[in-house]
Backbone bond lengths (Angstrom), bond angles and torsions (degrees), N, CA, C in turn:
res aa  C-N    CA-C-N  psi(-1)  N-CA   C-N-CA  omega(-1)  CA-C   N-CA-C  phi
1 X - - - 1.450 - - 1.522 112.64 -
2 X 1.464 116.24 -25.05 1.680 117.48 176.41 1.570 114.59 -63.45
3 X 1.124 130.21 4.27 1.488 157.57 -177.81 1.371 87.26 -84.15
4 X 1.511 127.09 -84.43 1.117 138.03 -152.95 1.620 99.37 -56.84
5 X 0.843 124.55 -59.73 1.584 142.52 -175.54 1.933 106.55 -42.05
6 X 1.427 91.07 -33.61 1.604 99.77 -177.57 1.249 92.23 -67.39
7 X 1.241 103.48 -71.53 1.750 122.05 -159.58 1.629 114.42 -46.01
8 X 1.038 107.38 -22.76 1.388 126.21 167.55 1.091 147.63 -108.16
9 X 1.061 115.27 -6.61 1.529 147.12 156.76 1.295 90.48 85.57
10 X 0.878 138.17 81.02 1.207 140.82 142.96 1.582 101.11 -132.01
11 X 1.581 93.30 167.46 1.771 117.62 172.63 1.650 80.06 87.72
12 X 1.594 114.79 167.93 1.666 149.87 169.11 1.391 104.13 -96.49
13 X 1.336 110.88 162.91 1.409 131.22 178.13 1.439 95.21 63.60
14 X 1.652 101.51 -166.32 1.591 107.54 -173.84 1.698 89.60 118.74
15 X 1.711 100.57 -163.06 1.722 123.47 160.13 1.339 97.43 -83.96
16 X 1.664 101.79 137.94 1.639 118.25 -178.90 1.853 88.58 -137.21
17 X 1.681 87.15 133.98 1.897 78.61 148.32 1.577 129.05 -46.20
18 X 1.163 131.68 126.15 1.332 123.34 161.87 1.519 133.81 -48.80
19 X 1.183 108.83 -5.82 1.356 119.98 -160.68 1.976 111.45 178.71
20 X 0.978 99.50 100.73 1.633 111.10 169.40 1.834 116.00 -40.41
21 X 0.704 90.75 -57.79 1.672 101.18 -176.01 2.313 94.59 -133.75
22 X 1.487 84.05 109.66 1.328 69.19 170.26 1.280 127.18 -108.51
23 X 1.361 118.71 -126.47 1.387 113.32 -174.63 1.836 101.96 -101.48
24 X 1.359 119.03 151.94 1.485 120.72 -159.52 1.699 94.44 -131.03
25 X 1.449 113.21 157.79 1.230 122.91 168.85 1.562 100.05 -150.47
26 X 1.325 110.76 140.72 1.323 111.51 157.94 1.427 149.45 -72.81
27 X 1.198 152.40 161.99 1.472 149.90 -175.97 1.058 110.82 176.04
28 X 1.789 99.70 117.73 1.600 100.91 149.35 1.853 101.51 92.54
29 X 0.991 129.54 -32.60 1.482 153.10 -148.02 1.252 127.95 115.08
30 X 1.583 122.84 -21.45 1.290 135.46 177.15 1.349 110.91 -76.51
31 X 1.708 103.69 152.21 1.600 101.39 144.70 1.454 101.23 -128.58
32 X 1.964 82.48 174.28 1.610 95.17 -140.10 2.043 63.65 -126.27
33 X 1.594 103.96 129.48 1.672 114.94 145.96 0.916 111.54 -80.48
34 X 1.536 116.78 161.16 2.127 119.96 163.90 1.801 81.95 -110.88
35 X 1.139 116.15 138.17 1.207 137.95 158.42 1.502 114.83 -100.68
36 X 0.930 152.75 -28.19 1.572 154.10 -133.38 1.447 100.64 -36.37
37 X 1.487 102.78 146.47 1.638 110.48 -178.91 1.264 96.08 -117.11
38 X 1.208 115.26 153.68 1.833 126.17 -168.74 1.689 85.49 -104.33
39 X 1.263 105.61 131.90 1.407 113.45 168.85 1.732 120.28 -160.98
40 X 1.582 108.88 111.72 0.875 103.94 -169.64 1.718 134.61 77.00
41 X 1.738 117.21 23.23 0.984 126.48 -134.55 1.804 151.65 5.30
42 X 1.815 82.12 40.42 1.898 101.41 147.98 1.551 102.59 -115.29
43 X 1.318 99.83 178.83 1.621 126.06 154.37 1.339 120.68 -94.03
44 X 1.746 104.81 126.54 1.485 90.82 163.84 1.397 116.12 -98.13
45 X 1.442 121.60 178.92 1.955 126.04 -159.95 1.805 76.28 -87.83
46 X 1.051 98.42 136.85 1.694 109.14 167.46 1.381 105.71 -138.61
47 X 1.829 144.71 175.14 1.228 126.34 148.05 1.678 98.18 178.70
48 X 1.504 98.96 167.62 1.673 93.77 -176.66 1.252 83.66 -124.45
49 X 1.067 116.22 149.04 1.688 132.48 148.18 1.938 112.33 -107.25
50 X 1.582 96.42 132.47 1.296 102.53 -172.02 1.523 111.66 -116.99
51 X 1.215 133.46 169.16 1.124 112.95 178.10 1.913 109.28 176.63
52 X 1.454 98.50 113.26 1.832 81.89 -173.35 1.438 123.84 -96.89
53 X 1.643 104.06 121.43 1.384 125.78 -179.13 1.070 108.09 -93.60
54 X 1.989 114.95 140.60 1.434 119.34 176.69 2.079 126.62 40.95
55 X 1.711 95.61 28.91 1.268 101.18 -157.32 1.577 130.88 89.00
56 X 0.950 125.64 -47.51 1.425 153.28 -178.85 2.084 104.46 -65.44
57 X 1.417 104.87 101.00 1.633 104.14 -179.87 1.773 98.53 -63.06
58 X 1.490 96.54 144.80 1.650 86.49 177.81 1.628 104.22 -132.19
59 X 1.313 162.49 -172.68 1.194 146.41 -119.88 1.448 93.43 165.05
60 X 1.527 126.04 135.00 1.306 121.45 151.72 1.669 80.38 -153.51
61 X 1.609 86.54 145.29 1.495 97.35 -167.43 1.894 91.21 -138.20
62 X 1.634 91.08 127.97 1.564 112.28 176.79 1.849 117.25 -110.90
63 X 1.536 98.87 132.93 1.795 99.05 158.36 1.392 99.32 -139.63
64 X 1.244 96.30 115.44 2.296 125.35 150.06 1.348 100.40 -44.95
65 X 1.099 93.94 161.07 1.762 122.13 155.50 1.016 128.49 -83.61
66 X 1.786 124.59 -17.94 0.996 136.64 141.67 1.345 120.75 -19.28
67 X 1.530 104.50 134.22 1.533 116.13 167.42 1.382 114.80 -142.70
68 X 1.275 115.79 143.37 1.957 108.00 177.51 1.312 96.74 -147.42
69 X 1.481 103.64 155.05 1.399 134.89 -174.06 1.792 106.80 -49.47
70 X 0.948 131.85 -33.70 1.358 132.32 -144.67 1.604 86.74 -144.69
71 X 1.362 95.46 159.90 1.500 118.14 -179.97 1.618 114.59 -78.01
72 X 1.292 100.30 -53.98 1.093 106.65 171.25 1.383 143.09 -71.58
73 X 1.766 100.35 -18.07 1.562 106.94 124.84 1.226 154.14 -29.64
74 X 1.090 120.05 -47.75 0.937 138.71 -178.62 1.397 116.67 -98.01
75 X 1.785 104.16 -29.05 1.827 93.50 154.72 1.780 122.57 -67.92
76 X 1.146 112.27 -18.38 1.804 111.43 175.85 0.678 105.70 -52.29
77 X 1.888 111.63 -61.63 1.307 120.87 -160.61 1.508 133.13 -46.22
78 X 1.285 89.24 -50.68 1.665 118.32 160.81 1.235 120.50 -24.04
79 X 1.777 95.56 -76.71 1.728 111.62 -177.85 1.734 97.71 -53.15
80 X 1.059 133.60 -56.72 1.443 141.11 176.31 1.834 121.37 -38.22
81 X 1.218 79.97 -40.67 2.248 96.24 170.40 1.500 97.17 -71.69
82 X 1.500 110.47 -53.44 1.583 97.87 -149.75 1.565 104.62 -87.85
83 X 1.091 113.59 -7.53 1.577 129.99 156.91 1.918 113.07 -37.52
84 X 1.692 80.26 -76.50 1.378 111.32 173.01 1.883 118.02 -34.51
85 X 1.319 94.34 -66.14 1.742 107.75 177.11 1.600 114.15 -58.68
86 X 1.686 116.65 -44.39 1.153 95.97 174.42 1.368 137.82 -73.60
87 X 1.590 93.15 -16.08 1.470 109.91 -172.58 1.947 105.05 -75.87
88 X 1.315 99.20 -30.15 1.662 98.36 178.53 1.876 102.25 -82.54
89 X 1.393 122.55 -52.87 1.222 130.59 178.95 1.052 148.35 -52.68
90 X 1.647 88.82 -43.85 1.862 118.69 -171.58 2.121 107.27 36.79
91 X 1.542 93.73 -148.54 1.936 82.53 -175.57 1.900 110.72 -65.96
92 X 1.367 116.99 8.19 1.550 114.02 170.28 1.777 100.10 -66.01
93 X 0.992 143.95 -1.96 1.930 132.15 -158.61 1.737 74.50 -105.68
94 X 1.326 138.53 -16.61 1.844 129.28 -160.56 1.845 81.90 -85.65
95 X 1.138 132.07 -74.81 1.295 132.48 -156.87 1.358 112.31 -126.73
């Protein structure tokens, strides 16, 4: 039944973001959040990239398959993905 509870958000504990607002770096014009989700005691690469178009803040939010030992692992990594995406994407990852 702790299945169900996931699936539904109900019950405590489980995978939680590691961090509500995490740590941010800039690039390019963007910023890049580290999200990492604790799972299973690793982190997975999570992150938002934000960025304001035509006025309008716009949001595309990524999670890898990536996982690393340490938190702060997994925050590099992050900054390193969302590096990656904007540099291939730029404002194409908004629409």
């Amino acid at each position: 039944m702790s299945f169900l509870r996931k699936l539904f958000g109900g019950g405590g504990g489980g995978d939680k973001p590691a961090a509500a607002a995490g740590p941010t770096q800039d690039h390019k014009g963007f910023v890049i959040r580290a999200t990492p989700v604790s799972e299973g005691g690793q982190y997975r690469v999570c992150g938002v990239i934000t960025r304001d178009v035509d006025g309008a803040a716009r949001e595309y939010t990524f999670h890898r398959a990536d996982k690393m030992a340490s938190k702060d692992e997994a925050i590099d990594l992050t900054f390193q993905k969302g590096r990656l995406i904007i540099d291939e994407q730029g404002d194409r990852i908004f629409g």
